[in-house]
C-alpha positions as CSV (number, residue, x, y, z in Angstrom):
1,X,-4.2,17.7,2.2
2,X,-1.3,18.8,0.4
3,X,-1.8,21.8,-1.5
4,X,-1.6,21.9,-5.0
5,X,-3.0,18.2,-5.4
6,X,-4.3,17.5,-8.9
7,X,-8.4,15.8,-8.7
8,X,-9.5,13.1,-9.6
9,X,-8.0,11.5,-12.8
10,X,-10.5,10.8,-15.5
11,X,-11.4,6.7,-15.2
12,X,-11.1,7.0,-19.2
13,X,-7.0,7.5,-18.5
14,X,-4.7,3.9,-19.9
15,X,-4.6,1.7,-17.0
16,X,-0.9,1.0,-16.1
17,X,-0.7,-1.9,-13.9
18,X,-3.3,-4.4,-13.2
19,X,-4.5,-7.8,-10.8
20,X,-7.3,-9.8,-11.9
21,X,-8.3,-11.9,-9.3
22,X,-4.9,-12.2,-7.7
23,X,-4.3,-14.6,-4.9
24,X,-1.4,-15.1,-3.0
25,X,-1.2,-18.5,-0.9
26,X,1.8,-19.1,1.6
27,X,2.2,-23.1,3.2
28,X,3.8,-23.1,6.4
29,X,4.9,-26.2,8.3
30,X,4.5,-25.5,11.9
31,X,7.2,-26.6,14.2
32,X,7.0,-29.8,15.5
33,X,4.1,-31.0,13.3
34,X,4.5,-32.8,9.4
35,X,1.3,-30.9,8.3
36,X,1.6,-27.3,6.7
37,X,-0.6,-24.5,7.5
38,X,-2.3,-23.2,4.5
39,X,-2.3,-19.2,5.2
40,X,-4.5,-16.8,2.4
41,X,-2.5,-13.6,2.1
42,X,-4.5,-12.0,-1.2
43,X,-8.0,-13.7,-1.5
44,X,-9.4,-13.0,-5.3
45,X,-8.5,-9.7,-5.4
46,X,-8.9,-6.7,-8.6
47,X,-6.8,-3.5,-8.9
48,X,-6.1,-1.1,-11.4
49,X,-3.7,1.5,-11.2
50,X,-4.3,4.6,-13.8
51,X,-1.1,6.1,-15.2
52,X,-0.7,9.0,-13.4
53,X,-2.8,8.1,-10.5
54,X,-2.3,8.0,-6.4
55,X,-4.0,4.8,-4.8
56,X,-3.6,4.3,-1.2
57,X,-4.0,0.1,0.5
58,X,-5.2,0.5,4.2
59,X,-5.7,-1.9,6.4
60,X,-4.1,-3.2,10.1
61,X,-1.3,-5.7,10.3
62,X,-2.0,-8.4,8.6
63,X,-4.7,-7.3,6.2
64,X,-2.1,-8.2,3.1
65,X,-2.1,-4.8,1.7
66,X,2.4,-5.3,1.7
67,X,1.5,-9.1,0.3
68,X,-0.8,-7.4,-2.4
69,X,1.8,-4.9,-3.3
70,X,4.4,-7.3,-3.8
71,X,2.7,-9.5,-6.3
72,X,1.9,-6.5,-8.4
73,X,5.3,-5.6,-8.4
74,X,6.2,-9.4,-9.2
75,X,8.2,-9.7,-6.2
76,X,6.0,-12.7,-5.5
77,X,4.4,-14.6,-8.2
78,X,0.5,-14.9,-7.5
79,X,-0.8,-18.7,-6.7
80,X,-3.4,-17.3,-9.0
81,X,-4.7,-14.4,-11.1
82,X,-3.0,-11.9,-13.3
83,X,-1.2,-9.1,-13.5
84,X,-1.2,-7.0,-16.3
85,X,1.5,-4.1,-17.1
86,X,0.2,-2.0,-20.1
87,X,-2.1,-4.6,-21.1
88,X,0.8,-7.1,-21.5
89,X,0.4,-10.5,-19.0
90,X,3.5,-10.6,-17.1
91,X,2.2,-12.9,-14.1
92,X,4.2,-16.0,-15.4
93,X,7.2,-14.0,-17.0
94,X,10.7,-15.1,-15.6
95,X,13.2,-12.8,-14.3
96,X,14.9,-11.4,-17.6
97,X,11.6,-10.8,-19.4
98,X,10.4,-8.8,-16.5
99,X,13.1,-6.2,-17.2
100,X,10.3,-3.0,-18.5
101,X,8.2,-3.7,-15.5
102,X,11.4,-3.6,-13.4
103,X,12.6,-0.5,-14.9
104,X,9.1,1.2,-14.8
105,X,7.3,-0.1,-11.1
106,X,9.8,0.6,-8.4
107,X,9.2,-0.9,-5.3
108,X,10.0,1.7,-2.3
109,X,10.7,-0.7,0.5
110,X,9.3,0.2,4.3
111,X,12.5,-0.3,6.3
112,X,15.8,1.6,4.6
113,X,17.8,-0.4,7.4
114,X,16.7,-3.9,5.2
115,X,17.1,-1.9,2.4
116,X,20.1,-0.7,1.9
117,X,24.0,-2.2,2.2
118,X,25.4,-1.3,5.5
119,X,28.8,-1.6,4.0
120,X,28.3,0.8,1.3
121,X,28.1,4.4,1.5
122,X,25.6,6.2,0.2
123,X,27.6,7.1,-3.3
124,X,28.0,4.3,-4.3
125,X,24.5,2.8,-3.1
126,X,22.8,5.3,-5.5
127,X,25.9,4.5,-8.2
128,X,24.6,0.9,-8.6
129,X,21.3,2.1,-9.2
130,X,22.0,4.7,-11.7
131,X,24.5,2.4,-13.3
132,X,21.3,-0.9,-13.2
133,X,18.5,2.0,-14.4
134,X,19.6,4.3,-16.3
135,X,22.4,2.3,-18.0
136,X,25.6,4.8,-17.5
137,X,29.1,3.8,-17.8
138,X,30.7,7.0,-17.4
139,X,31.4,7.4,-14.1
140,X,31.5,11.6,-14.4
141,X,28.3,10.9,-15.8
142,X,26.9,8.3,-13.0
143,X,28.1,11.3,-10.4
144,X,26.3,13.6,-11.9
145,X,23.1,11.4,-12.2
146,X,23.9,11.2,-8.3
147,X,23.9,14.5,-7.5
148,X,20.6,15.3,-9.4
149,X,19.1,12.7,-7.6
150,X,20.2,13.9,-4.1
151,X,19.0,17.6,-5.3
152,X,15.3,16.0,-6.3
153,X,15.3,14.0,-2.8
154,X,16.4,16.8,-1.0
155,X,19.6,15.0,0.2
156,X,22.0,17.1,1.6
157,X,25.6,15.9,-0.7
158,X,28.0,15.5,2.2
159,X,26.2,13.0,3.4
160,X,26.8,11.0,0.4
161,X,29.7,9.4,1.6
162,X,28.2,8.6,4.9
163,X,27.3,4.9,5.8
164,X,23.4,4.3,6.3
165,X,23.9,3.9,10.3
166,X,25.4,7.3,10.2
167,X,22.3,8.7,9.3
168,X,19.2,10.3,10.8
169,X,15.9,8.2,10.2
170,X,14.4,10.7,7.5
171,X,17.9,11.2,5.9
172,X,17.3,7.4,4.8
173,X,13.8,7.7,4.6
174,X,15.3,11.0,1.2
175,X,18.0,8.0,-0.3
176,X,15.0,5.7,-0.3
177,X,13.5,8.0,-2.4
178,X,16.5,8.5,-4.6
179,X,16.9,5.5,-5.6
180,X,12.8,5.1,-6.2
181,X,13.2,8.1,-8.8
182,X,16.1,6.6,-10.9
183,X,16.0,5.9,-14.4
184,X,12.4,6.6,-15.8
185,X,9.8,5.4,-13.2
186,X,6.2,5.2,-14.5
187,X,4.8,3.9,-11.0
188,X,6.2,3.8,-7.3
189,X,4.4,0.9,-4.9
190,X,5.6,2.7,-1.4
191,X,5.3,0.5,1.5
192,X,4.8,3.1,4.5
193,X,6.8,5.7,3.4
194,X,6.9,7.4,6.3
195,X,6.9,5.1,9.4
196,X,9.1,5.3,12.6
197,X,9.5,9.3,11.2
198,X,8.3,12.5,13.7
199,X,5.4,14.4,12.6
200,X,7.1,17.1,10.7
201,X,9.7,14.6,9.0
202,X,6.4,12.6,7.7
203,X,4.9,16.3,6.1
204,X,8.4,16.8,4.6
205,X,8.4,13.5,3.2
206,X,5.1,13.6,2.1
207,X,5.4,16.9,0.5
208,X,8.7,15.8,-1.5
209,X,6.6,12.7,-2.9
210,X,4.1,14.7,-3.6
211,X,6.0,17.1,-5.8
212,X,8.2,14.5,-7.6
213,X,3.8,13.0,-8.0
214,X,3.4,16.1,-10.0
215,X,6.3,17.0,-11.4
216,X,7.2,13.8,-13.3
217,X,3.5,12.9,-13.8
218,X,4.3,9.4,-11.6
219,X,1.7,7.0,-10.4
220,X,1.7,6.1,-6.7
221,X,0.1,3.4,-4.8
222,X,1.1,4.1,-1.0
223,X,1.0,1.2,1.9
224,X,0.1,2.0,5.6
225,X,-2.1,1.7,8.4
226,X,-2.3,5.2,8.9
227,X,-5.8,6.5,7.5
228,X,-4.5,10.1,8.1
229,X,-1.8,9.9,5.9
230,X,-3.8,8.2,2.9
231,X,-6.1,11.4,3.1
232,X,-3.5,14.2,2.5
233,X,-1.9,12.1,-0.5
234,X,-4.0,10.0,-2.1
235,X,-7.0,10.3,-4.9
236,X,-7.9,6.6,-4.7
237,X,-8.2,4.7,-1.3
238,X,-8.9,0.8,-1.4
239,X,-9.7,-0.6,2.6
240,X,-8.1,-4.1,3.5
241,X,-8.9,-6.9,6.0
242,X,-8.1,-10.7,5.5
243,X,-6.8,-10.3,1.7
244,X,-9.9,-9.1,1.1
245,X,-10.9,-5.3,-0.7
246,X,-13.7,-4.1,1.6
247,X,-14.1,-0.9,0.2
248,X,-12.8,1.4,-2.3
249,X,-13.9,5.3,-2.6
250,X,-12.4,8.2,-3.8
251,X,-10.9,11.1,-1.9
252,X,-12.0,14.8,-2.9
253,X,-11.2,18.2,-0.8
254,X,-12.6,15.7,2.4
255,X,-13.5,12.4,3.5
256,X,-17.0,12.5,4.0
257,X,-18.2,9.9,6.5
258,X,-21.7,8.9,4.9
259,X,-19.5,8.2,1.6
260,X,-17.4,5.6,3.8
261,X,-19.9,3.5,5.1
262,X,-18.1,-0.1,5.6
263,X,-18.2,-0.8,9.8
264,X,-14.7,-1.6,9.3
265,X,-13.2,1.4,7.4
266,X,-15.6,3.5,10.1
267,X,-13.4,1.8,12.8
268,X,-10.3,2.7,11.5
269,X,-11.6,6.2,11.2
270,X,-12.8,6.0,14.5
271,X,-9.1,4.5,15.7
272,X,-6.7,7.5,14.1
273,X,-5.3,9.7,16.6
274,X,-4.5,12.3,14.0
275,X,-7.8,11.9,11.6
276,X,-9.3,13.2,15.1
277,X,-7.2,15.7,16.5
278,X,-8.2,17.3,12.8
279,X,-11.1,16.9,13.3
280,X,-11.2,18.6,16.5
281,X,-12.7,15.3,18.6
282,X,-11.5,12.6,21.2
283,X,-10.2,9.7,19.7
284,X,-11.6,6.7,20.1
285,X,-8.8,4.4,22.5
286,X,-11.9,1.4,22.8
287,X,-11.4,1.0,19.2
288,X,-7.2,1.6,18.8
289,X,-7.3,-1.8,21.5
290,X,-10.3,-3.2,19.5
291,X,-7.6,-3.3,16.4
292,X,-4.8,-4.6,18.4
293,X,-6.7,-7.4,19.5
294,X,-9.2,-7.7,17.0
295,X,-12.0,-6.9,18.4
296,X,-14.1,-10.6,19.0
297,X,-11.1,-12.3,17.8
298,X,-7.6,-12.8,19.0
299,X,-4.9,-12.8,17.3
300,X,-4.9,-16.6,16.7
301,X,-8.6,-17.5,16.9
302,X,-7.4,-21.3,16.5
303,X,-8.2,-23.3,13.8
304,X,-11.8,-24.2,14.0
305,X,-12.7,-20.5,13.7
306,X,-9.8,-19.7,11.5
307,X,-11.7,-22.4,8.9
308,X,-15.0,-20.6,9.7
309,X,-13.4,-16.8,8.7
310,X,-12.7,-18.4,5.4
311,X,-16.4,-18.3,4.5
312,X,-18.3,-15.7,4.6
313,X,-17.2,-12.1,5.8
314,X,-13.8,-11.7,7.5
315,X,-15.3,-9.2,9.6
316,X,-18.3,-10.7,11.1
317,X,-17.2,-11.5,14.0
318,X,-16.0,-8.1,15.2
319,X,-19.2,-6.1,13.0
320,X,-21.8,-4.8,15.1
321,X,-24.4,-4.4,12.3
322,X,-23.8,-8.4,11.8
323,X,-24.7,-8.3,15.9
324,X,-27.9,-6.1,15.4
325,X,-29.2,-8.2,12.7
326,X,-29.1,-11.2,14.6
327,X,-26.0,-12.9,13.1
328,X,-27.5,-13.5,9.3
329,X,-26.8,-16.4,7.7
330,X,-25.3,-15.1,4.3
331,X,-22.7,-13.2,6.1
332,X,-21.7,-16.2,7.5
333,X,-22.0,-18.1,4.0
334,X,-20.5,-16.1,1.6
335,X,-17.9,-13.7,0.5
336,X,-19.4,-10.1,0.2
337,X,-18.3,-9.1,-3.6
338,X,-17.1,-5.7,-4.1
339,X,-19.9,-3.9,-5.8
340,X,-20.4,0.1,-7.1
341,X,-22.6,1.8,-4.1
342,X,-22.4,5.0,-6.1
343,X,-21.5,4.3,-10.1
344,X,-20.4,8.0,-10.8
345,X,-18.6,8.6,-8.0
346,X,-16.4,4.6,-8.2
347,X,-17.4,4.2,-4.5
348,X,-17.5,0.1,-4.2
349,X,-18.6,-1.7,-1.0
350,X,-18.4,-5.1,0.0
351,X,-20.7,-5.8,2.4
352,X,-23.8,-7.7,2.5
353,X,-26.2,-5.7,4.6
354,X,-25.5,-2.2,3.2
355,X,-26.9,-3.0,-0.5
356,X,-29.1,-0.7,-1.5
């Protein structure tokens, strides 16, 4: 945990940004065949983001937490839902009347090599931003926006007129950040902020974040597959499989285990190296393969079962408590709503045999 973390916000605090049952559709036309494949990134989903706030999306590759992210950034348009900013319904808004939510929820991209221009050097990379967000024309003024953004991010100045390949990983990793902080961000939607980095690069990185969290009161909603990093960061952490929210529950001083009692989020407990070095216990390796193959299921279960995981639960088929309880039917049937397991607390659960 990084020290000095605030708790956890009030749930009385103005909701910032929104989804109300948010689903994100993508038609692909396999090679070779005239019919499209109908793939279900965000299934029905609900967010809310408190101003102020640290939410962390978790889930392996392919989950849609990036998908989810995206349309509540209105990178993507939803195939259907909401999304509200402050209240206001900006889900069918077209690009010019999306220019507050632009200017407010920044978008902190996961690779800085996709990211940023190879043929510009850094100055001017972060010129073009100050110039787009916070509207100077000056350019003494625009280099000195530059320079206080480098000094927030922790960006060594020579290197401002390097190009991107000429720096390390974690120096891009700082002029990611840079650009995230220009203007007058209300909320930053960082897709993993800290992959392909060494362990002491990540606490650096996570550390800066955190301050610029608490110094300029920002919102955060962080993307990753990496439980361990949600749980030194984050207030808020909602777990992911198959477009699907299958748990949501706060983060205090720990993570207590009883409090997380979805089979899925246990496995990805169960699955991070670092959650149990810190814990001072073997990992479990039969898991970490169980999530690269899936368990049950490959990675293409083919399309009979692929129509079958779109009832019911999306993790049946790799659950063992849907094993032990000899396969019941409504697992099989229907989608498990996300409902409060513990009201005061906002712990949510979606999962049919752990109603109490």
């Amino acid at each position: 945990m990084v020290d000095g973390r605030e708790p956890n916000l009030p749930p009385t605090r103005p909701a910032l940004l929104e989804g109300r049952s948010l689903t994100k559709i993508f038609h692909r036309r396999r090679l070779g065949f005239d019919r499209t494949h109908k793939g279900v990134a965000v299934d029905g989903v609900d967010v809310t983001v408190r101003e102020g706030e640290s939410v962390g999306i978790v889930g392996e590759s392919g989950s849609g937490k990036t998908t989810l992210a995206r349309v509540l950034a209105r990178l993507e348009r939803p195939s259907s839902g909401r999304v509200l900013f402050r209240s206001e319904d900006v889900t069918r808004h077209p690009a010019r009347q999306l220019r507050n939510l632009r200017s407010e929820v920044r978008f902190m991209f996961q690779s800085p090599d996709a990211a940023l221009n190879p043929r510009l050097r850094i100055r001017e990379a972060l010129a073009e931003v100050v110039r787009i967000q916070d509207g100077c024309r000056s350019r003494g003024k625009i280099m000195q926006r530059v320079d206080e953004l480098c000094a927030q991010a922790r960006l060594e100045t020579r290197l401002l007129d390097c190009l991107p390949a000429q720096l390390s990983g974690g120096e891009r990793r700082r002029v990611m950040v840079a650009r995230s902080i220009a203007g007058k961000p209300s909320l930053i939607l960082a897709d993993e902020p800290v992959a392909n980095l060494d362990p002491v690069i990540q606490t650096e990185i996570l550390v800066l974040l955190e301050e610029i969290r608490a110094r300029r009161r920002l919102a955060f909603v962080v993307i990753t597959h990496d439980l361990a990093i949600l749980t030194s960061f984050c207030e808020r952490i909602l777990v992911m499989k198959s477009g699907l929210i299958l748990e949501e529950f706060p983060l205090g001083t720990s993570v207590e285990m009883d409090s997380t009692r979805h089979p899925y989020t246990r496995r990805l407990f169960d699955s991070s190296i670092t959650i149990a070095v810190r814990e001072g216990r073997r990992p479990n390796f039969a898991q970490s393969r169980n999530m690269i193959s899936g368990g049950r299921v490959s990675q293409d279960p083919g399309p009979a079962l692929r129509r079958q995981l779109e009832r019911g639960c999306p993790y049946r088929e790799e659950c063992a408590l849907f094993q032990k309880e000899g396969r019941p039917g409504l697992c099989e049937r229907d989608r498990p709503p996300l409902l409060p397991r513990n009201a005061s607390s906002g712990h949510k659960i979606a999962c049919h045999l752990l109603r109490e």
